[in-house]
N, C-alpha and C positions, 0 to 999 in steps of 0.2 A: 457480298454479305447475305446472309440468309434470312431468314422471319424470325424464325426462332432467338439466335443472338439481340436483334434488334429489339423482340420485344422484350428478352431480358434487361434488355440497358433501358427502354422504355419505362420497363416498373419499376426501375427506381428511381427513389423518392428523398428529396432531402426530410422531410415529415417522418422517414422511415429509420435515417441515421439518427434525426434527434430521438425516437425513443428506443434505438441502440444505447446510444449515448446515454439516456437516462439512466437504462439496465446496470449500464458499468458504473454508472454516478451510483448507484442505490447499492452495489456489489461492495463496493471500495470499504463504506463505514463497517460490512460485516465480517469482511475476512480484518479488518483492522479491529475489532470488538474480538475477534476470535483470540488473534494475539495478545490482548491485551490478557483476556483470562488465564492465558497458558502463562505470559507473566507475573500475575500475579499468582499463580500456582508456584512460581518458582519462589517468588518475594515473599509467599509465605514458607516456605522450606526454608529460606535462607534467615528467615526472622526467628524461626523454628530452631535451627542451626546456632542463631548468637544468642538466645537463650539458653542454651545447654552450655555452649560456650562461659557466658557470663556465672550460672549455677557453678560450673566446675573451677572457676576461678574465686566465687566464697567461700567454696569449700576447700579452696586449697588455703586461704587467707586464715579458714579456721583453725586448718591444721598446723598452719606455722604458727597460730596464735598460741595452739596446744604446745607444739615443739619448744616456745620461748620461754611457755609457763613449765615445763619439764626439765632445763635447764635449770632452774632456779631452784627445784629442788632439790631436796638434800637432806636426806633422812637417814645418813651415816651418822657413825659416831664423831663427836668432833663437828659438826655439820658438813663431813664430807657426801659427794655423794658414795650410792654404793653402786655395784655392778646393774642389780634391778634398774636402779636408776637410769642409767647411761644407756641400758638395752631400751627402758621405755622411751628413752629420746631418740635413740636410733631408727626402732620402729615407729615413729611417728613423722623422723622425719625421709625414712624410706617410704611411706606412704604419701607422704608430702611430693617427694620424685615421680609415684606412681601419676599420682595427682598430675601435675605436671606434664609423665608425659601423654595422661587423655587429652589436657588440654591442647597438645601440639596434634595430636591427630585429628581433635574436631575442627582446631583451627584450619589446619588442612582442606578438612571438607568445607568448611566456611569459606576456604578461598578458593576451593575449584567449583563451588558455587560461587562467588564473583566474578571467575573465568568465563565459566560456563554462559553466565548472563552478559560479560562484557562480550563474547563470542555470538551471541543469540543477536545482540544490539546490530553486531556488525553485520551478520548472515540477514538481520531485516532491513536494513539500508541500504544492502546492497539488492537483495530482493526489491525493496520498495524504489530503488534507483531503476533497477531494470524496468521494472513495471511502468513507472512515469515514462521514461524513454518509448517504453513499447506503446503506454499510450500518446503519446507525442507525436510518434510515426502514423499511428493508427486517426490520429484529428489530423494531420497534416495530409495525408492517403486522401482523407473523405472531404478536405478544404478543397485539395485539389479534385476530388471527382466532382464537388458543389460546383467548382468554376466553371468546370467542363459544360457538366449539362447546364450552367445560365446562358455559355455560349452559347450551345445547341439550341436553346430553348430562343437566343436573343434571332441566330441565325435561321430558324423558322418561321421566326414572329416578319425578322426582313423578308426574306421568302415568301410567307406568305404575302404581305404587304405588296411587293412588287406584282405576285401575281394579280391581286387585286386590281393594282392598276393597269397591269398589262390587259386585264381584259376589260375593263371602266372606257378603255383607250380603242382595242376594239370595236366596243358597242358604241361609240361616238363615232368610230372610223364605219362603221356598218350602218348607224343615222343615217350620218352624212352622206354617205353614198346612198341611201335609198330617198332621202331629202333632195339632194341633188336631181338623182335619176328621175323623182317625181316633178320638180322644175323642170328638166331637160327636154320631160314629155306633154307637160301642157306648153311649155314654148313651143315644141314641135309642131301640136297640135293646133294651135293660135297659126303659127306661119304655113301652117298646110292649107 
């Protein structure tokens, strides 16, 4: 292993993942805030949408009200009606059909606007499913580099510890022998 690798694996820091971590904690409410607007941009089209919708359905209620009341008339002789007659209820209830069919076209867009949004729902679930996942991998990645370096760090800590004692163990082994050696030499010195 080289210096360089090591001390890259050295400076990191679990102090360093937790304000990773934060970053994507404080990241998450904004792109979900961002969605949400783009949502409501839609909810308002689509409000916008069954408004028009609903307008073009009184208006059509008006017109059949006209059609009913044009029927009834009858301004022939005899109280038949006449031709004007039957053309003004025709034309009104040809417009009544036109009515009709705006309704089915905005309706339309009313529902490819509920598509579109039930599609939006799914594309952000499954986005927001991948995301959870990726962050899942990415806490689990850094659980496991946490454990790694406590080993490391527990495995140093015995390391050191042991060296400690191997040399505590020395220097009593080094005492002793100059302890020793210093009795060995006033005995000497007594018997000589």
């Amino acid at each position: 292993m080289t210096a360089e690798p090591m001390n890259q694996q050295n400076n990191f820091h679990p102090f360093r993942v937790y304000i990773h971590m934060k970053k994507y904690f404080y990241l998450l409410p904004v792109i979900l805030m961002s969605f949400q607007v783009y949502a409501q941009q839609d909810t308002a089209a689509y409000a916008a949408q069954r408004v028009k919708v609903n307008s073009l359905l009184q208006e059509r209620s008006a017109k059949f009200g006209q059609y009913d009341e044009s029927l009834t008339q009858r301004s022939g002789i005899f109280g038949w009606q006449t031709k004007k007659d039957i053309k003004n209820s025709n034309e009104i209830l040809r417009q009544v059909v036109l009515t009709d069919n705006n309704i089915f076209k905005e309706l339309k867009i009313l529902m490819d606007y509920k598509d579109l949004q039930n599609q939006q729902k799914v594309a952000v679930a499954d986005n927001s499913q991948e995301r959870i996942e990726a962050y899942m991998g990415t806490i689990k990645k850094l659980q496991d580099q946490n454990s790694q370096l406590k080993e490391d760090l527990d495995k140093k800590n015995k390391g050191s510890l042991s060296n400690y004692i191997i040399a505590f163990l020395v220097l009593v082994m080094i005492g002793g022998f100059y302890f020793f050696n210093k009795k060995l030499q006033r005995y000497e010195k007594r018997t000589v």
